[in-house]
DRENGU-322624 format. One record per residue (C-alpha): y, z, x; residue in one letter. Coordinates in steps of 0.1 Angstrom, whole numbers, plus 5000, padded with zeros to 4 digits. Each point is the difference from the previous one (the first is absolute). Layout:
YZXA...
This chain:
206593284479X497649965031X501450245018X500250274975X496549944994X499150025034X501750365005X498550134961X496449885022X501350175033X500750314978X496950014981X498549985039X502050285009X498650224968X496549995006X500250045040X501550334990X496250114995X498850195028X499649775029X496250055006X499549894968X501849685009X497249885027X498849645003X497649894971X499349744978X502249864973X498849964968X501349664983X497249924975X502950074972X502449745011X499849624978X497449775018X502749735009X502050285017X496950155023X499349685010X503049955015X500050345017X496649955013X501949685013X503050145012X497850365014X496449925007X499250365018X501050144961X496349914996X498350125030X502350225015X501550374993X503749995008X502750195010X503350074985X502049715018X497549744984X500750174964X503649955003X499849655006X496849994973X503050144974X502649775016X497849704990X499250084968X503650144988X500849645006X497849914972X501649944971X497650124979X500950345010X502450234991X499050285024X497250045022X498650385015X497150075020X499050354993X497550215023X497450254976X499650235028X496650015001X498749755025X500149704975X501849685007X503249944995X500549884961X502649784993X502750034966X502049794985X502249874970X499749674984X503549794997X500449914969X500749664988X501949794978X498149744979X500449794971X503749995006X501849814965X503949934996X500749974960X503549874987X501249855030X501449664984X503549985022X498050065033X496649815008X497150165009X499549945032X504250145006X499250314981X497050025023X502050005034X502750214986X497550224993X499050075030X496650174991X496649764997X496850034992X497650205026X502950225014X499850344999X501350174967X502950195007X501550094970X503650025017X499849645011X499349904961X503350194992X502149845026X498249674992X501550044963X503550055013X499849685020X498749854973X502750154977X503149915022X498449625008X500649994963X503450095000X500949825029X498949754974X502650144974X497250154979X501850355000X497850184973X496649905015X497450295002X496750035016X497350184997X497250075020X496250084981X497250105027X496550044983X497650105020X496749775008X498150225024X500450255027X501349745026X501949764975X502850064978X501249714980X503649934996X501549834971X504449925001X501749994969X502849855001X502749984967X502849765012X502550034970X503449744999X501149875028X504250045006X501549695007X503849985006X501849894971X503749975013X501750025033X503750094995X502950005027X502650254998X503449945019X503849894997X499349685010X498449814964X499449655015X498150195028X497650184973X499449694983X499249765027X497550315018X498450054969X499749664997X498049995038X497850304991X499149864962X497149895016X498350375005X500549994958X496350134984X498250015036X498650375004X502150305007X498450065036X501750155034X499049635013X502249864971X502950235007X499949955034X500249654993X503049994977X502150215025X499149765025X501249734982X503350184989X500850105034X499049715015X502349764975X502550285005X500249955038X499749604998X503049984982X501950245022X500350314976X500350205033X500950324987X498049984964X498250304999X497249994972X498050324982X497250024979X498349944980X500050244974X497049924973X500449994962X496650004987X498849894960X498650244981X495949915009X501649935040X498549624998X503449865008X502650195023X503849875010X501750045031X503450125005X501649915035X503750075010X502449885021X502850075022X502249805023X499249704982X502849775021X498849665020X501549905033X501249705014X500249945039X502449795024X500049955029X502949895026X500949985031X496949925018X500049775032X497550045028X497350064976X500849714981X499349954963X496249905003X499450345018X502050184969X496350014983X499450265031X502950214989X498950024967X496450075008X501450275024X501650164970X496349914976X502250014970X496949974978X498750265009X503050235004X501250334975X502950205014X501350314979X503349935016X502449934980X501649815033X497749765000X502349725022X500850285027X496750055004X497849655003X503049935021X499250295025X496249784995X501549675011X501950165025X497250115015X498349704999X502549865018X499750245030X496649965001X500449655005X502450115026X503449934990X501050325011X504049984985X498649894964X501950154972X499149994965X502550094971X498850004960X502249954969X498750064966X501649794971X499150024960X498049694990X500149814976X499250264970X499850365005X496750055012X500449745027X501450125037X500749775030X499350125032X502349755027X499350025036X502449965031X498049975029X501849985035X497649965023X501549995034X498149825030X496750055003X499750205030X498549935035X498750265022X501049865035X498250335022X498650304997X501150175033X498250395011X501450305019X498750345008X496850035016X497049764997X496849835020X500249674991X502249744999X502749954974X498949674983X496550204993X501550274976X502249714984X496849794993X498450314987X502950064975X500149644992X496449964989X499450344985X503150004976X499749704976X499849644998X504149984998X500450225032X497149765017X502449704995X503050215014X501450034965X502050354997X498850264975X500650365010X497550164981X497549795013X501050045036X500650364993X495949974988X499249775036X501750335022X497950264981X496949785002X500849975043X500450384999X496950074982X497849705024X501450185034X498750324986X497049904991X499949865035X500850355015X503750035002X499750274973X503550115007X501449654995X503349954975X502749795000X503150195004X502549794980X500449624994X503149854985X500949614991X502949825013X500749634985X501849735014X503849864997X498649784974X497950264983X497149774993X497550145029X499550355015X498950205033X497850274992X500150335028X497550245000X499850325022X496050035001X498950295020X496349995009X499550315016X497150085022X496549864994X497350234985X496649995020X496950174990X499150265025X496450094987X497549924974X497850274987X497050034971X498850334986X497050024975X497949725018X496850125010X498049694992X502349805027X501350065027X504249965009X499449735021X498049834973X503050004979X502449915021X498549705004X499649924965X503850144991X501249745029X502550285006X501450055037X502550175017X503449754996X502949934979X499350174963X499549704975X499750154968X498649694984X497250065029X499250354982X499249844966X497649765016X498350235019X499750284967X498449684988X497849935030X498850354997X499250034962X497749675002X498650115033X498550354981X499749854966X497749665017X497850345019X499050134967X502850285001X501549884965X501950314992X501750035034X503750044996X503150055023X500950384990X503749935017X500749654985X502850084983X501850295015X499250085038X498649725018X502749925028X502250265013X502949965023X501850235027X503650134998X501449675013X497749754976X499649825033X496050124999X497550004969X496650155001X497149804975X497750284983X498049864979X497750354980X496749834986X498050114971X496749825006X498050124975X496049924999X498649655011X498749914968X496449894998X498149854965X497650274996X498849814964X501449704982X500150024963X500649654976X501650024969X500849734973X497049725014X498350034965X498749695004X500649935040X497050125023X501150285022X498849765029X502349734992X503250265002X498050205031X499649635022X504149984996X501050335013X501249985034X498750385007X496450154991X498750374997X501350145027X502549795019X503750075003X502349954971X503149785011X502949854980X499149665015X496750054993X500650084957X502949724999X497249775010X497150134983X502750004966X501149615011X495749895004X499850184964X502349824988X499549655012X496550044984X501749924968X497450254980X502750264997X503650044986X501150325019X498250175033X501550345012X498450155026X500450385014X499050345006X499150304977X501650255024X502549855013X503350195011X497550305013X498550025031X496349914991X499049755027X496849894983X500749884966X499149844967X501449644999X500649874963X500149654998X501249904959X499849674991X500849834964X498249694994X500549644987X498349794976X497349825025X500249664978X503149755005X500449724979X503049755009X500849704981X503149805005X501349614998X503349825014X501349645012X501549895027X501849695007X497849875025X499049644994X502650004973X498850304977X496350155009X498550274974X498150295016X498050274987X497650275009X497650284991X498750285019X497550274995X499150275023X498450345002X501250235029X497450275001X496449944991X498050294990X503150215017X498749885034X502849835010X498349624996X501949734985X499149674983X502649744988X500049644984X503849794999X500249674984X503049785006X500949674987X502849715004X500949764987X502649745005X501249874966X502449725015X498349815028X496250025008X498450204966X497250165020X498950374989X500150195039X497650324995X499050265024X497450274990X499550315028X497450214995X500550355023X497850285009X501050315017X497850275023X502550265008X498050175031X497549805021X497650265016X501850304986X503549875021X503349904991X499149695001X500149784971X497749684990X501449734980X498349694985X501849734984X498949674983X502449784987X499849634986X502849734997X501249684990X503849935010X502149695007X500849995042X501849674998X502149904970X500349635014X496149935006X499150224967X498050195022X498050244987X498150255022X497250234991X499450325015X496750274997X500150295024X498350275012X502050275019X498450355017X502950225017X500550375013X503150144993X501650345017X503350184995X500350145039X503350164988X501850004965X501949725018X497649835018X497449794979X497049795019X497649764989X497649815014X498449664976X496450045017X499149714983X501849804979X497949644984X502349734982X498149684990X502949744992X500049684978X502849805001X500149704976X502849744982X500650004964X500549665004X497749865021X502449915029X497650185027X496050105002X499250374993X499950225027X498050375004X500150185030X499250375008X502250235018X498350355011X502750245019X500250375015X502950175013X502650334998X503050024983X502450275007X503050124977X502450265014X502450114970X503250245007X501649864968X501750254973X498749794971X497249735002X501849814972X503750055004X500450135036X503650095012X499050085038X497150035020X497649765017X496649814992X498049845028X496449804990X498049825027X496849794992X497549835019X496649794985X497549815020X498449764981X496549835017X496749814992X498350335011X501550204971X499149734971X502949745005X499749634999X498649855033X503649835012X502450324991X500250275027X503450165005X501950275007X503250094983X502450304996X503350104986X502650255004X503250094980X502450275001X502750094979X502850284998X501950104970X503450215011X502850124972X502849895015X502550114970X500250154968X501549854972X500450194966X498050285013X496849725006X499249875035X500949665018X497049905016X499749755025X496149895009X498749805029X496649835002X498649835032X497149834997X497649855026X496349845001X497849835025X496849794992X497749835022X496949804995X496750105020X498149694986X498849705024X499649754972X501850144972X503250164990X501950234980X500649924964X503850034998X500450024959X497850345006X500650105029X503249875016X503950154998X501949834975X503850064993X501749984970X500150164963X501050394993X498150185023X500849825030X503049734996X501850034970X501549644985X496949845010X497349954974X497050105005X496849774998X502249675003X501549785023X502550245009X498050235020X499650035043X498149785009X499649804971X497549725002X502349735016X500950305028X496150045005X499049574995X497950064968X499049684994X500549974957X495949955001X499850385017X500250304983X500050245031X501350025040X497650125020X501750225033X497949915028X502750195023X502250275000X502750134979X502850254998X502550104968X502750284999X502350004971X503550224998X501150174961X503350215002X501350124967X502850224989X499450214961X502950124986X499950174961X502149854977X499750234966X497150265000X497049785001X501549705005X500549885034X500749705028X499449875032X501049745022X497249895024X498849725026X496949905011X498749775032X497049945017X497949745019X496349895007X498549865036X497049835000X499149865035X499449655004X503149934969X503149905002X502350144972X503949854996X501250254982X497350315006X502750314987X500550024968X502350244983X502150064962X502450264991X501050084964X500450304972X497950244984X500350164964X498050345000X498550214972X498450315014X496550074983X497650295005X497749715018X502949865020X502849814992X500249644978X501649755019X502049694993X501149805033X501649705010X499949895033X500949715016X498349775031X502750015027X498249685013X498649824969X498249685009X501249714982X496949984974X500750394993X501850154974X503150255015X499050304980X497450194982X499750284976X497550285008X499050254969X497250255010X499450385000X500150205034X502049945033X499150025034X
């Protein structure tokens, strides 16, 4: 639609210029006609419209701008020819209004709506109504309301807005009445017509036939009717067509049976691998030889596995009634044969057990344990031929292999006459069409030099070559020989020549940017994430990025980002960047339990609105609240108040504040309560779409700690911290990642100077880094196997204090860290008999040093779509200097039960302690949402 638009505006262009060209000379535009909201924005967008007479360039883009109004149809700028300004024309779109749906009782509104497809405030097009009917029309028959009829009304309200009224008449729905089974076999019929009784009086759909001749072939092939072959249906309809019956037929109506015998070195467990080799459940045959041929299929099996001198023989018997067949089996399988070499002749480079390594790993996982299969060693010799040609032997071929077994026929020797030929080396590399850089520029980037021709080398460097012109602004460069031409070789193939004809095209430039879609969204906000500005060079990097900032903005549902003229060879041209946007508010409620302490209720609410005033600002408020039903009965809350400034000084750089208060229990044993109100100030700055900084300038927590019981004096202290954090993030998926790796490093200093208490100065930083690799796939989903290493070091810069280790300090055990260790008990590293708490103290104060690293390694596997598992093990250890831990490594290992979730997966662990201290219990049971 834009683009036809575009041209009808070009066109219109086109028309006027036809006027004599002196006529045509820069003047003033007249715009006075235009709505006020839209000369605003042009006296926004073109300021020297105002002041400043113009020339036929700026009127082009003057029409390009507005024709992306939509309150246009067509714009034309029309020259009197008498010295007056330039007056502008234009059509109104008109728009539908007061848009109504009548009758609609089998659909809801909202449905009808979306089916639809036209709202109110688009532009009337009296086509789209039409086809909007038919959709509406066939959803109803989709719905088995064949006679439905709609009509359309459209009374006008005013020159721009035409209201639109849909009348829709549903009549009887048809609903199927009868399904009935036509075939020889009567106690088939009966018991199929008793499976698809169920479809009796649902609605005579496409979904609902679909359905029932699922379920027929699928009960069909389930009970081995291998050759049934069913028709239909054909439709009987009552005289008003509210009820309809289906007539199906079928043919070949006999069940088989299936022996098997004779089997050895597979062995009867492994028979289940024959018989899922043959997928009986899922196999028709037209054959009427059905035993010759799924015993060609387990014959073939067999040879795959590599028993090379397997024969299979089939005997088909009558059952027990007529439509019953037996299908008996003899399987000799022979030995299952060894390949003792693969010995070369002819004329090769390397050495002989090279090419038979090659052929061992590049033909299947039966010829890689020297199992003999000829077809897949027949694959493994092609594959060699096709790796030394691609290597430069271009005239390599093997010039006959043959198979010789031994006296007791239960191994081979495989011979093959390989002839390499001579070795193709490029001679010259050449570039035509590159006057923007020189050859030796390229050459440098291809990485191409005179040598042995490796083909694989050519790919790369057409690669090399594309992102070198494409990251220079040259965006419609392409390789004009790509396909055909580019290497050429003398008589003898023993010399190639690289040609590589270039098509740079224009170095694109951004002569103007235009927005679209931001109805809300300031153009600045949209502007401050581009990664190019009026004039700069227009790379593929640089829109992927500026599309991924968009994005990560959350204000917007879809970003697409490019050029009006691409595919020409205008260098300076209009960039269109569309967005769609989101609902700005977010409202989140939720509530769960987990078993810790027994069973612990949790619950939270969260409100939040993105995009203030379309600037881009953000406020939020989260409540959350626990509380332990079996043990301590104490209501945890947390409130968090957040404010967002999106660009500090007109940069990238966003401000955050955050306030949050707190009550939570920190030690189940000492009913420890503590009570937290903070003040945090931070910069945050996405350097890359992968690389997020952020620096807590100043971060104020004043801390109470008190007993519920009495069994130690309140304590309040106040911790004021600043420091960076760093995340580097090269995962697929933030939630569910299957590869890629995520690296965060943090640092705070904490001192007197910066609001603390007078005893706590410290310095303390972390680092963890974990990979994610798919090491398998399993039913088409990945195996993943993730590793986590975690490390921290803490110091205390106080003369006559300490740290406070309950805040501050690293403490191991629970899900995040070290699973089958509960968290906030006795169970934890160091607990307080590790640190010498006396039962009167509530806190350790580090007056020294300390040092943590922790280890996670954990292999995901899928089980059944969603469902998954994964075996795991956890260890780490704390140092503190001037302690003396026994037992300072701890570690578990255990299971996993996985649900995959939009917001990550729900988990249910067990693990185990590997060294459980006597007063410990040996397990624990983990239930939470995410992974790490």
């Amino acid at each position: 639609m834009f683009r036809s638009r575009t041209l009808l505006s070009l066109l219109l262009l086109t028309s006027a210029l036809a006027a004599p060209l002196p006529g045509w000379a820069k003047k003033m535009l007249k715009y006075s006609n235009l709505p006020p909201e839209i000369q605003t924005e042009l006296l926004k967008r073109f300021p020297q419209v105002e002041k400043e007479k113009l020339t036929l360039e700026q009127i082009d883009e003057v029409i390009r701008f507005l024709q992306l109004k939509p309150q246009f149809t067509s714009i034309r700028v029309m020259d009197d020819g008498n010295g007056s300004p330039y007056r502008m024309e234009f059509l109104r779109t008109r728009r539908v209004t007061n848009l109504k749906f009548f009758g609609n009782k089998g659909i809801p509104d909202t449905e009808v709506e979306n089916i639809f497809g036209v709202k109110n405030g688009d532009v009337f097009d009296q086509q789209n109504l039409i086809e909007g009917a038919e959709k509406i029309r066939q959803a109803y028959k989709e719905r088995g309301y064949y006679n439905a009829i709609v009509d359309i009304e459209m009374p006008p309200e005013n020159e721009d807005l035409v209201g639109v009224a849909v009348k829709i008449t549903e009549n009887k729905q048809t609903v199927i009445h009868n399904i009935v089974l036509q075939s020889a076999n009567v106690e088939l019929n009966k018991t199929l017509a008793k499976k698809l009784s169920k479809y009796l009086n649902d609605p005579f759909t496409d979904n609902t036939l679909s359905e029932v001749n699922k379920k027929a072939r699928d009960y069909l092939r389930s009970n081995h009717y291998i050759r049934a072959d069913i028709t239909g249906p054909t439709t009987e309809f009552s005289a008003d067509e509210s009820q309809v019956t289906l007539f199906y037929s079928i043919d070949k109506t006999e069940s088989y049976t299936f022996d098997y015998q004779g089997y050895q070195g597979v062995k009867i467990l492994k028979i289940r691998d024959v018989e899922k080799a043959l997928d009986l459940d899922n196999f028709y045959s037209g054959n009427p030889a059905v035993g010759t041929e799924l015993g060609q299929k387990i014959r073939a099996y067999y040879l795959a596995q590599g028993y090379a001198r397997a024969e299979v023989k089939a005997e088909e018997t009558e059952g027990k009634n007529r439509f019953e067949r037996k299908v008996t089996f003899s399987i000799n399988e022979g030995p299952r044969v060894k390949i003792q070499k693969i010995n070369f002749t002819g004329r090769f480079s390397k050495s002989e057990s090279y090419y038979a390594e090659f052929i061992e790993k590049h033909s299947s996982p039966v010829v890689s344990e020297r199992y003999y299969n000829k077809d897949d060693v027949d694959t493994g010799i092609k594959n060699l031929v096709l790796e030394l040609q691609n290597n430069g032997f271009l005239q390599a071929k093997v010039l006959s292999s043959r198979t010789q077994y031994n006296k007791d026929k239960d191994a081979v020797t495989i011979y093959v006459n390989l002839d390499e030929g001579p070795l193709t080396v490029v001679e010259s590399v050449e570039f035509t069409g590159n006057s923007s850089f020189s050859n030796e520029e390229l050459l440098k980037v291809t990485r191409l030099r005179a040598g042995p021709l490796r083909l694989g080398h050519i790919e790369e460097s057409i690669g090399r070559l594309k992102d070198f012109y494409h990251e220079r602004g040259y965006i419609e460069m392409i390789l004009l020989n790509e396909k055909e031409d580019l290497v050429t070789y003398d008589e003898t193939n023993t010399k190639a020549s690289l040609h590589f004809k270039i098509f740079e095209g224009p170095q694109v430039r951004a002569a103007s940017i235009i927005l679209e879609g931001n109805n809300f969204t300031k153009d600045y906000v949209i502007q401050k994430e581009l990664e190019f500005t009026q004039g700069d060079l227009i790379t593929p990097s640089k829109v992927e990025e500026s599309i991924a900032r968009l994005q990560r903005t959350g204000f917007f549902s879809s970003v697409e980002i490019r050029t009006l003229e691409e595919k020409t060879n205008v260098a300076n041209r209009t960039v269109l960047v569309k967005v769609s946007e989101r609902e700005p508010g977010l409202f989140t409620i939720g509530g769960g339990a987990t078993n810790e302490r027994t069973l612990t209720l949790r619950g939270y609410l969260g409100v939040a609105y993105r995009n203030l005033w379309g600037t881009g600002r953000g406020v939020s408020v989260r409540l959350e609240g626990n509380y332990n039903v079996a043990d301590i009965k104490f209501l945890e809350s947390r409130i968090i108040l957040g404010y967002l400034e999106p660009y500090i000084f007109g940069t990238r750089v966003r401000g955050r504040i955050n306030l949050a208060r707190s009550k939570t229990v920190t030690d189940y044993d000492l009913r420890k309560i503590t009570e937290v109100n903070s003040t945090t100030y931070s910069l945050e700055k996405d350097f890359t779409s992968h690389v997020l900084g952020i620096w807590d300038l100043w971060s104020l927590a004043t801390i109470k700690d008190y007993s519920l019981e009495d069994k130690f004096p309140s304590i309040t202290q106040d911790i004021a911290t600043t420091g960076p954090t760093l995340d580097v993030d090269f995962r697929d998926n933030p939630f569910n990642p299957t590869k890629g790796t995520f690296t965060r490093w943090s640092a705070e200093y904490s001192s007197p100077d910066l609001g603390s208490t007078r005893t706590i100065e410290f310095w303390r930083s972390t680092l963890s880094f974990t990979h994610y690799w798919t090491v398998a796939h399993y039913k088409m989903q990945p195996v993943v196997w993730a590793n986590q290493v975690r490390g921290g070091y803490l110091k205390n810069l106080s003369d006559n204090g300490g740290v406070p280790w309950d805040k501050k300090g690293f403490t191991l055990g629970g899900q995040s860290t070290i699973r089958g260790y509960e968290a906030g008990t006795q169970e934890v590293f160091p607990n307080r008999t590790d640190l010498g708490i006396g039962p009167n103290d509530s806190t350790y104060y580090l007056r020294t040093d300390s040092t943590m690293y922790l280890v996670k390694s954990e292999l995901r596997f899928p089980i059944y779509g969603n469902l998954g598992g994964a075996v795991f093990y956890d260890g780490g250890s704390v140092q503190i200097q001037g302690l003396h831990f026994q037992d300072s490594y701890r570690d578990s290992a255990g299971f996993g039960i996985r649900y995959n979730t939009p917001v990550g997966p729900l988990s249910l662990e067990w693990a185990w302690k590997l060294d459980a201290r006597p007063t410990e219990e040996p397990w624990r049971f983990h239930l939470s949402i995410g992974t790490f």
